[in-house]
MARVO-126516 format. One record per residue (C-alpha): x negated, y, z negated. Coordinates in steps of 0.1 Angstrom, whole numbers, plus 2048, in hexadecimal, padded with zeros to 3 digits. Layout:
REM residues N
@east = X; north = Y; up = Z $
...
This chain:
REM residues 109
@east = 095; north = 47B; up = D62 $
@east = 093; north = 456; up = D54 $
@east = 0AD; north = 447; up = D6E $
@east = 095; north = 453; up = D88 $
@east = 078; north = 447; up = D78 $
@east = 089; north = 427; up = D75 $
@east = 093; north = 424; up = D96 $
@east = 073; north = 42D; up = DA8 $
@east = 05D; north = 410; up = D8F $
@east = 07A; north = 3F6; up = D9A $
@east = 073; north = 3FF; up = DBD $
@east = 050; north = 405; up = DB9 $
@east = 049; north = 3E2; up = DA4 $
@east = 038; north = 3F9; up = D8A $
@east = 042; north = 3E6; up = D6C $
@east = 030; north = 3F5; up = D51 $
@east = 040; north = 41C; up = D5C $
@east = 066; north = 407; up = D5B $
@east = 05B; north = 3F9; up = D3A $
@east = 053; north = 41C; up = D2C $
@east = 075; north = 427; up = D3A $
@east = 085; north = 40B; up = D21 $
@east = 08D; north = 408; up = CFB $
@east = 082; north = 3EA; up = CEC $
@east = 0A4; north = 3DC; up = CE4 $
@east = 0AE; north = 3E2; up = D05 $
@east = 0D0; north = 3D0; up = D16 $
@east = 0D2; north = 3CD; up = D39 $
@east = 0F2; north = 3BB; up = D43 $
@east = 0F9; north = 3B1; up = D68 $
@east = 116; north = 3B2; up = D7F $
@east = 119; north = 38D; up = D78 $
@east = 11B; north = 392; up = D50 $
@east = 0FA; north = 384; up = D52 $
@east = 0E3; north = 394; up = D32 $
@east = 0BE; north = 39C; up = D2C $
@east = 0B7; north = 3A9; up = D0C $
@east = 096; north = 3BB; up = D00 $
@east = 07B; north = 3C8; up = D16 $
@east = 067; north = 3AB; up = D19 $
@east = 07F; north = 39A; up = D29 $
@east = 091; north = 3B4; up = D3E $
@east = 070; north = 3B9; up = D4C $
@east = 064; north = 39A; up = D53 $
@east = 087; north = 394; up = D63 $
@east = 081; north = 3B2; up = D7B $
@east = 061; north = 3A6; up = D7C $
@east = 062; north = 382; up = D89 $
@east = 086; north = 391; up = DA2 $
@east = 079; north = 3AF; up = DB1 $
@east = 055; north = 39C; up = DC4 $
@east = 06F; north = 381; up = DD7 $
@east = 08A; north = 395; up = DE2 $
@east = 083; north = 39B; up = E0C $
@east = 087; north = 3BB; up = E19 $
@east = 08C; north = 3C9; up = DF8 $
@east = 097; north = 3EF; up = DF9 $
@east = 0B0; north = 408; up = DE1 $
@east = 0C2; north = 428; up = DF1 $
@east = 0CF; north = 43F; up = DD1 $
@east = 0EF; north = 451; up = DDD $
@east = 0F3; north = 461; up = DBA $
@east = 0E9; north = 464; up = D93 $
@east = 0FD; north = 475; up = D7B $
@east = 0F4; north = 47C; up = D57 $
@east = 10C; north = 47E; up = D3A $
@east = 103; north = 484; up = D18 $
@east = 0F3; north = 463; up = D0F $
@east = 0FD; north = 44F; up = D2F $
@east = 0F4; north = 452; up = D51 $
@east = 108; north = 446; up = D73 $
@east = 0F0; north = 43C; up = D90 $
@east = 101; north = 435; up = DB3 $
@east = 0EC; north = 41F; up = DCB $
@east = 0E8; north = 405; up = DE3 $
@east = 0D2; north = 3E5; up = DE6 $
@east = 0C7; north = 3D1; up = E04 $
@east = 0B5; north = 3B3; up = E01 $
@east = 0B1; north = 3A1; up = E22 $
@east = 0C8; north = 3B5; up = E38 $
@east = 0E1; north = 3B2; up = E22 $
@east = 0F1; north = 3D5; up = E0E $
@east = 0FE; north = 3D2; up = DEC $
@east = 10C; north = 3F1; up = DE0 $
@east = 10E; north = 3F5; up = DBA $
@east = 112; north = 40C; up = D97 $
@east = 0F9; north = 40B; up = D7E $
@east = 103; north = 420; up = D5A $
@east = 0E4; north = 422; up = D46 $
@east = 0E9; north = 428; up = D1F $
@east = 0D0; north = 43D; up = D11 $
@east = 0C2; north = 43F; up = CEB $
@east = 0AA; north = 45D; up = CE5 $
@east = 095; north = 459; up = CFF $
@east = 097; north = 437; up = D0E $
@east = 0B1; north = 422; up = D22 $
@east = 0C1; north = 40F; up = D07 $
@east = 0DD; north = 3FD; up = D1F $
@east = 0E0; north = 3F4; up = D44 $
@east = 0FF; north = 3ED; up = D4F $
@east = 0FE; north = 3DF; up = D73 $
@east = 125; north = 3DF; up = D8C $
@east = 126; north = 3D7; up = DB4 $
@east = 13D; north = 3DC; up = DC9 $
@east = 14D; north = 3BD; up = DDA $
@east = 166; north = 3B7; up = DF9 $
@east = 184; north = 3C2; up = DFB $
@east = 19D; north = 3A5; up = DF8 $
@east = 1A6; north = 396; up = E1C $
């Protein structure tokens, strides 16, 4: 499925298989409102990230597809440190159209 495929080229650095996973217009919106819009530069966002980040590794807990949206459950570590996090991917036809990216924070003291 394309979440999967998406995943694995993230984690695998294989940016030409995560392009194919994208439509051209795509969004991508992090959990900081920040925006990348189009391919070219979601990818070369991903692109120029994924190379510095130490330790870098993803655990999926869970992906759920619904009609033109998909939920993916996972966690994040980068240096020691575990981010856990919801992506929802938007779909049109064939490609990810939209990625919408939450995390999880502390709980208030």
């Amino acid at each position: 499925m394309i979440v999967e495929r998406y995943l694995a080229a993230l984690c695998g650095h294989d940016w030409d298989a995560l392009r194919s996973c994208l439509c051209d217009d795509v969004v991508r919106v992090g959990p900081f409102r920040d925006e990348y819009r189009g391919v070219d530069a979601y990818v070369e966002f991903l692109s120029a990230l994924m190379p510095t980040l130490p330790g870098y590794s993803m655990k999926v807990s869970r992906i759920a597809y619904v009609d033109d949206l998909a939920f993916a459950e996972l966690a994040e570590t980068v240096d020691g440190v575990r981010t856990e996090e919801a992506l929802v991917f938007e779909f049109d036809g064939e490609c990810i159209a939209r990625v919408d990216v939450f995390i999880k924070t502390q709980a208030p003291p």
